[in-house]
C-alpha positions in Angstrom: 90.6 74.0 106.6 91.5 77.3 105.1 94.9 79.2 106.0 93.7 83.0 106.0 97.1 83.5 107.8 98.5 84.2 104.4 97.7 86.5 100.9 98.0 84.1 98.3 99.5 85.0 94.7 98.8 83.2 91.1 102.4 84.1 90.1 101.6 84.8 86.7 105.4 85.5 85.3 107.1 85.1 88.3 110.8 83.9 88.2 109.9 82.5 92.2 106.9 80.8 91.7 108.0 77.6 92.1 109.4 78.4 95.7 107.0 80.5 96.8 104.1 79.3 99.9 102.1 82.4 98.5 102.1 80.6 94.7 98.6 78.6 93.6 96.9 77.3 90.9 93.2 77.4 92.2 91.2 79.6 94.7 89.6 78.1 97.5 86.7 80.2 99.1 87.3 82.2 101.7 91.4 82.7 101.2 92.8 85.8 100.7 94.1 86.8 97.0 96.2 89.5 95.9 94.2 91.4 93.0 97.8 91.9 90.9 100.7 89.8 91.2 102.9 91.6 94.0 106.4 91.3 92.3 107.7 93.7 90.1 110.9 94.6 87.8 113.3 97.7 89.3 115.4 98.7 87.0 115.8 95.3 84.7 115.7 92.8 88.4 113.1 90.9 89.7 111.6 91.9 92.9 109.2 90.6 95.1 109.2 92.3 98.6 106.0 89.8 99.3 107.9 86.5 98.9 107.1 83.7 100.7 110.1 80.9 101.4 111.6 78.8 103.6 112.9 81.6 105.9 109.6 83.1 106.1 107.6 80.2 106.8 110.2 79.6 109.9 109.7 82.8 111.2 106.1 82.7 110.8 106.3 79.6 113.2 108.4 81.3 115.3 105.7 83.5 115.5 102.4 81.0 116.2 104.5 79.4 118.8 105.6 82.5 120.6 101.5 83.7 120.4 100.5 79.7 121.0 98.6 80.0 117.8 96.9 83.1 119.0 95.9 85.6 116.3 93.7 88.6 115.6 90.8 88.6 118.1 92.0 86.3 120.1 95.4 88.2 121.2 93.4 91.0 121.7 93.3 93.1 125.6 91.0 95.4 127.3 93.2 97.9 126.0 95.3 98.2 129.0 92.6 99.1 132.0 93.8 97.7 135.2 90.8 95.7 137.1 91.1 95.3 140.4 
C-alpha cells in the first residue's frame, strides 16, 4: 500500500536523515516527493522545518484516531446547509 499521507525526502546531505520518516532511498509510484531537499542552513545551523520524528509521527496518530482514519474527501461536508 502506498502512504500518500506524507511528502517524502531523499535527504541528500541531511544531518537528520537517519531519523527522519520522510528520509528514502527509492520511489515507489504514486508517493509524493519533494523536488529539492526541504532543509536548509540559516546562518551556519541546520534546519529543517519539514522534519519528520518520533513526535510528529505521534501527533500524526493523534490525528487519524481523532478523524478515525478519515482524510481528504472523505471528511468532507455539504458545506454547512442544514437539511431538514
Amino acid at each position: 500500500m502506498i502512504n500518500t499521507d506524507i511528502q517524502y525526502c531523499r535527504g541528500a546531505g541531511c544531518l537528520l536523515r537517519d531519523s527522519c520518516k520522510r528520509a528514502k532511498d527509492e520511489k515507489v509510484d504514486g508517493e509524493v516527493w519533494f523536488a529539492d531537499e526541504p532543509f536548509r542552513i540559516i546562518n551556519g545551523k541546520f534546519n529543517c522545518d519539514l522534519y519528520w520524528g518520533k513526535s510528529q509521527t505521534s501527533i500524526f496518530d493523534q490525528l487519524n484516531d481523532t478523524t478515525n482514519g478519515e482524510t481528504g474527501a472523505d471528511k468532507q461536508t455539504d458545506g454547512g446547509e442544514s437539511r431538514t
